[in-house]
N, C-alpha and C positions, 0 to 999 in steps of 0.2 A: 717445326721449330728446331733449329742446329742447336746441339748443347755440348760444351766441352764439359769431360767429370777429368777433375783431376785426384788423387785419392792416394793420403800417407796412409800409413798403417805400419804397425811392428811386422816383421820377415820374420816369420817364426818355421819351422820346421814342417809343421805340416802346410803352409802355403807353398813352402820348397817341393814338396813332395807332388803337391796339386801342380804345378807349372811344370816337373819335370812329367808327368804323368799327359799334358796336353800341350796341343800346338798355342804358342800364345797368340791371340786375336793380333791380325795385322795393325789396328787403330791402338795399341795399347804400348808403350814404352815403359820397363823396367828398369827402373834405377835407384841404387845402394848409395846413398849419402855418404860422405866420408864420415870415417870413426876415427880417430888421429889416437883415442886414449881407449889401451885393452878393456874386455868388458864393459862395452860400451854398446848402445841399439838405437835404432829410431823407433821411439817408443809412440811418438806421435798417433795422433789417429782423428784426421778432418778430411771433409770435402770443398772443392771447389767449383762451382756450377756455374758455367757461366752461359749466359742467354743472350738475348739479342738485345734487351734493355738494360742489361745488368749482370752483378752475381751475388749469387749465393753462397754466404760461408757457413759452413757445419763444421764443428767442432765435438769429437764423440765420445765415450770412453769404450767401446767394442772394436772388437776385432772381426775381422771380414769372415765368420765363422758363425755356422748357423746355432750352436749354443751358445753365444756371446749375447746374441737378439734376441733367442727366446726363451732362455732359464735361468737369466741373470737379469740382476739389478745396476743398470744402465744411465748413464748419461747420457744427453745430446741437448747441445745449444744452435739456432740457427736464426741468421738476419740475413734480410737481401736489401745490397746497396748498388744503386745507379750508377749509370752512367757521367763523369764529367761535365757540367756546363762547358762547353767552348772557350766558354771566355773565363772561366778557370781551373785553368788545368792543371795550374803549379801551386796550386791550396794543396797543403799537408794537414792531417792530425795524425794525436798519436798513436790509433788504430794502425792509419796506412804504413807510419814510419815502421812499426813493431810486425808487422804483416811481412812487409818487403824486405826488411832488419833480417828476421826469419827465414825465407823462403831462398835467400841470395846466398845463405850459409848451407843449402840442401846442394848446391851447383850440382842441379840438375841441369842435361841439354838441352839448348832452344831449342824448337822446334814451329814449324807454320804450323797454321789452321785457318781453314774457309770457314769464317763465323757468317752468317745468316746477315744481311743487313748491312754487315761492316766489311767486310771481303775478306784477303788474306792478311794474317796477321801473324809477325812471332810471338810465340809467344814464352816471358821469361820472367820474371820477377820485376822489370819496370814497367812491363803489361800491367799489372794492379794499380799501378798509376794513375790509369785514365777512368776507376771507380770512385764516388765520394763517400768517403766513409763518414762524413762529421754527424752523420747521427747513429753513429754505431754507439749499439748502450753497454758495452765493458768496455776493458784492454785486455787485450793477450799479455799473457806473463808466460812465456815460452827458455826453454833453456834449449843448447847448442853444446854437444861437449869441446873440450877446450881449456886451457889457462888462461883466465881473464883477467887482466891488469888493466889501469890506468883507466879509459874512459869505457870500456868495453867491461869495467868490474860491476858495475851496474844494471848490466843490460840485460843478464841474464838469470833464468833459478830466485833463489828465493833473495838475492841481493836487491833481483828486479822488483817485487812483489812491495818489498822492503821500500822501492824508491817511490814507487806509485804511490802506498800506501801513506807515506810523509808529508805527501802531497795532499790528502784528505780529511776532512774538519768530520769528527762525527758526534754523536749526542752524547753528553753527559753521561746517563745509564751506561755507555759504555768504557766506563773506566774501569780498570784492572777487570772487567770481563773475561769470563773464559773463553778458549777454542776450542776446536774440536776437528783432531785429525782423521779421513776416513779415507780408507783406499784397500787394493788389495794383496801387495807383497811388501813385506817388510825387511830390510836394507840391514846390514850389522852395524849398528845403533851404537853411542857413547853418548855420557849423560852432557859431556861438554859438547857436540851438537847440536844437543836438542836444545840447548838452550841458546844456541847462537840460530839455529828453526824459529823458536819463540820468541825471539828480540824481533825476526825478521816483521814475524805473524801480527806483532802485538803495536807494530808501528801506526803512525799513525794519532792526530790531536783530537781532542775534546774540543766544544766549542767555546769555552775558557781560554782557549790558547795553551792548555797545558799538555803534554804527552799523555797517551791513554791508560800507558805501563803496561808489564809485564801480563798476560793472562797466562793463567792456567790449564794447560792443554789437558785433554780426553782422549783417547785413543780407542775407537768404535773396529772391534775386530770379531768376528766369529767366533765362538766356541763351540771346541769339538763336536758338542752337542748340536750347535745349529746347523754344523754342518751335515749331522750324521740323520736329522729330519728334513733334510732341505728337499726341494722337488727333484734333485738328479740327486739326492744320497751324499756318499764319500764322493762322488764322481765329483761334485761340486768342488772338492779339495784340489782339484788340479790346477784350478783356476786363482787359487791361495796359495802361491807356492813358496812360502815362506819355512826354511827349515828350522829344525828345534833350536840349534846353535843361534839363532837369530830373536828365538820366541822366545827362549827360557832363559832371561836375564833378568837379572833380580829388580836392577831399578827401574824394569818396565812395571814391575809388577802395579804401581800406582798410577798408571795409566789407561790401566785397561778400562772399558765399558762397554757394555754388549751392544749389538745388528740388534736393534726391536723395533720394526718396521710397522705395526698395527695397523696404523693410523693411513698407511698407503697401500694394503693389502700386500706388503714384500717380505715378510719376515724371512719365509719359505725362500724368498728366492734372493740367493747368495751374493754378495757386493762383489761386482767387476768396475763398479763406478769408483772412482777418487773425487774426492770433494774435501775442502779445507773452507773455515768456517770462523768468524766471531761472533759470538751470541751473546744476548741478556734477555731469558725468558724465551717468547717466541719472536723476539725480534734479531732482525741480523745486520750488525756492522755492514760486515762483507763476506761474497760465499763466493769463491771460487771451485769451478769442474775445473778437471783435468786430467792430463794422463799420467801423471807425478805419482808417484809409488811415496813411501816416506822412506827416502833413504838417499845417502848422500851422491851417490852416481845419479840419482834426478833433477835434486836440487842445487846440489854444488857445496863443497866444503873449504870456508877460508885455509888459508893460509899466509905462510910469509907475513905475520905480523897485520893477520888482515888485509894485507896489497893484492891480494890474489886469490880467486875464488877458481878452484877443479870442477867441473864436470864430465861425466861420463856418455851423457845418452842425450838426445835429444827429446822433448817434451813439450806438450801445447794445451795450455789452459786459457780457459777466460774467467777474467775477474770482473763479477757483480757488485758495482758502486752507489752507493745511496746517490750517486752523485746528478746537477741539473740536467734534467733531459728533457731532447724536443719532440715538442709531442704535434702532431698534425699531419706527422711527414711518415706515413707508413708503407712506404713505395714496398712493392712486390713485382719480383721478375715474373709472374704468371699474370695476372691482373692485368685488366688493359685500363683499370683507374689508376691514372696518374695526379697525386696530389695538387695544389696547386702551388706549393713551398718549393716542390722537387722542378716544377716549370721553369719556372722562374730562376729559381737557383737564390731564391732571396727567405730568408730565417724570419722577415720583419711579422707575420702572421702568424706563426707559430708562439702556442702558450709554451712556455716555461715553467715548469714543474719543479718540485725536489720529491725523489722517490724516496719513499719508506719501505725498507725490506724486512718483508716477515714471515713466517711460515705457514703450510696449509692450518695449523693450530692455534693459531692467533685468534683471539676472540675479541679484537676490538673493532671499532667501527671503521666499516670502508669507505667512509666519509673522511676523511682527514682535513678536508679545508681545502679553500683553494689553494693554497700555496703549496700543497704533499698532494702526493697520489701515493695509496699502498700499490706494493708490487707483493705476490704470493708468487712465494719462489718452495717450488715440489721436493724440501729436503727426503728424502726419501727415509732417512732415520729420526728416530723422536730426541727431541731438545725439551730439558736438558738428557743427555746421555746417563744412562742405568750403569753405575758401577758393579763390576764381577762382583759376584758372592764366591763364599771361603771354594766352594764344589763346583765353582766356573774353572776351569782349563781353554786358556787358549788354542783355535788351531795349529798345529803345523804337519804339513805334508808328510817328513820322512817318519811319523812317529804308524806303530803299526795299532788299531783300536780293532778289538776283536768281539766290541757289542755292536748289534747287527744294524742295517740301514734302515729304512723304510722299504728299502726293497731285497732284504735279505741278504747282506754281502757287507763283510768285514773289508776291514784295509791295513794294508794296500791290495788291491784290484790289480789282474792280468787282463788289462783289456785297451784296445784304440780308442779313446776318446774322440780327438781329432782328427780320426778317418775319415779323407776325402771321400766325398758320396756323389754318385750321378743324381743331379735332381731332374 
């Protein structure tokens, strides 16, 4: 079976190091996206697999780096969508638009491929084309750096999030609800930001027809302390690499809430996932992964009277929607069972659901009726969020802690973390 991987990821220093240290595999093409705006990275990190029936998209929060996968607390979302009916090729949704939206702003080089089945192909960004995404269950909410005006102020960061989210009816419980922001590096912060973050967050109607308003964000971050019992120690700090100047502001101080992971055996092991969130109890509005740091190089920062939204880095999430989804059509690129929804190219068979999203702690019944289906989505921290106490200390990197680890070693550490290794 011929399989193309296509694979972003951050270019970080030790994969420079790894490339320059080997011959690069002749099937492999490396390429640096443009950055137009300094300090700027393609922070991204998805796969693209593509098969003879299909592809498969991943969306992840790890880095191609063997302590990303095995001592940290990780994301990864993945669906596989088919092949095009013939007879329609020029069906769009907003999956595919935000997919190819994306992927066109990387200008990357075409290149052919002998796919299995289908022959020679280039392949480029109107390649995705010829897959049907309409039963993809989120949207991407992806940012591009750039100055974004006019119809392009929307598309991006949290402007986008902001648009989709306008677009969605949710449950009453969910009024002035709180959020809850988690990730792993934090951006130098202003309170008038965050609150232009939290208009974005908080978008979104009741099923009144009234706006949901403003929530109250949480801010789920390490301290020192968890860092300094985590499975890798301080080591794990590296991976936090937020400076003091950035942690120790005052008007963060009400936002803090501790990593207390229990409930999914992860406390020990330290948050490399981003996840942004609205909640009442154990139920969830909407829960978006991603590679989004909180900080305004990720997300983007208005300007110009609001005309104009800044980004720095490029960025790739999927947003988790209460919203109707089809259900019958579970097509898989491995699987030689093909539904019969996906034959045909016809939806008339498929039940119609509305998902209910709610956490592995929910203790209501998984019954919901025919009209709902619960969806148990693996937040990895407990809701609601544990506010610091007065003896909680935030992490941050550059500060030196000279009470010992779990493995006997103060910080800062003289040592290669990310030393390429032969495996």
């Amino acid at each position: 079976m011929g399989i193309l991987l296509l694979l972003f990821y951050q270019t970080t220093w030790w994969t420079l190091i790894g490339c320059c240290q080997r011959n690069k595999p002749a099937n492999w093409i490396l390429h640096k996206p443009p950055l137009p705006i300094s300090f700027g990275t393609h922070h991204s990190k998805a796969m693209l697999l593509i098969y003879p029936r299909g592809v498969r998209i991943i969306v992840h929060t790890a880095n191609l780096i063997h302590v990303d996968w095995n001592n940290k607390s990780q994301g990864l979302w993945m669906q596989d969508f088919p092949l095009k009916d013939q007879n329609n090729l020029s069906e769009e949704c907003g999956f595919e638009n935000d997919l190819i939206d994306y992927l066109s702003t990387l200008k990357w080089p075409e290149f052919s491929a002998n796919l299995p089945a289908h022959g020679n192909f280039k392949i480029n960004p109107s390649f995705f084309k010829k897959f049907n995404f309409s039963s993809a269950a989120v949207r991407l909410i992806a940012s591009v750096p750039g100055y974004h005006t006019g119809s392009s102020l929307k598309k991006w960061g949290h402007m986008k999030l902001r648009t989709v989210l306008q677009e969605c009816t949710f449950e009453k419980g969910f009024k002035k609800s709180p959020l809850v922001y988690q990730f792993s590096s934090l951006g130098s912060l202003d309170e008038k930001w965050m609150a232009e973050l939290s208009s974005s967050m908080s978008s979104g109607f009741s099923e009144d027809k009234t706006p949901l308003g403003i929530g109250e964000p949480l801010i789920v971050w390490p301290t020192v302390e968890d860092v300094r019992c985590s499975l890798e120690g301080y080591a794990a700090g590296n991976a936090i690499p937020s400076p003091q100047k950035n942690v120790d502001k005052d008007f963060l101080k009400k936002y803090w809430a501790k990593w207390k992971a229990s409930h999914t055996g992860r406390s020990r092991a330290m948050p490399h996932i981003k996840t942004f969130a609205r909640y009442n109890g154990q139920k969830l509005a909407w829960f978006l992964l991603t590679s989004a740091n909180l900080s305004k190089a990720a997300w983007g920062a208005l300007q110009k009277n609001n005309s104009q939204l800044m980004i720095r880095s490029y960025e790739l999430g999927v947003l988790i929607l209460p919203s109707a989804k089809r259900h019958g059509c579970g097509f898989s690129c491995t699987s030689n069972i093909v539904p019969s929804e996906i034959k045909s190219g016809s939806t008339e068979t498929s039940q119609i659901q509305k998902t209910k999203l709610v956490t592995l702690t929910w203790h209501g019944s998984s019954d919901a009726g025919a009209s709902s289906e619960v969806v148990y989505l693996p937040v990895p921290y407990e809701l609601p969020p544990q506010r610091y106490s007065s003896e909680d200390v935030p992490w941050s990197w550059d500060k030196r802690y000279t009470k010992k680890d779990v493995y006997g070693q103060v910080w800062p550490r003289h040592f290669q973390l990310y030393a390429f290794q032969d495996s």
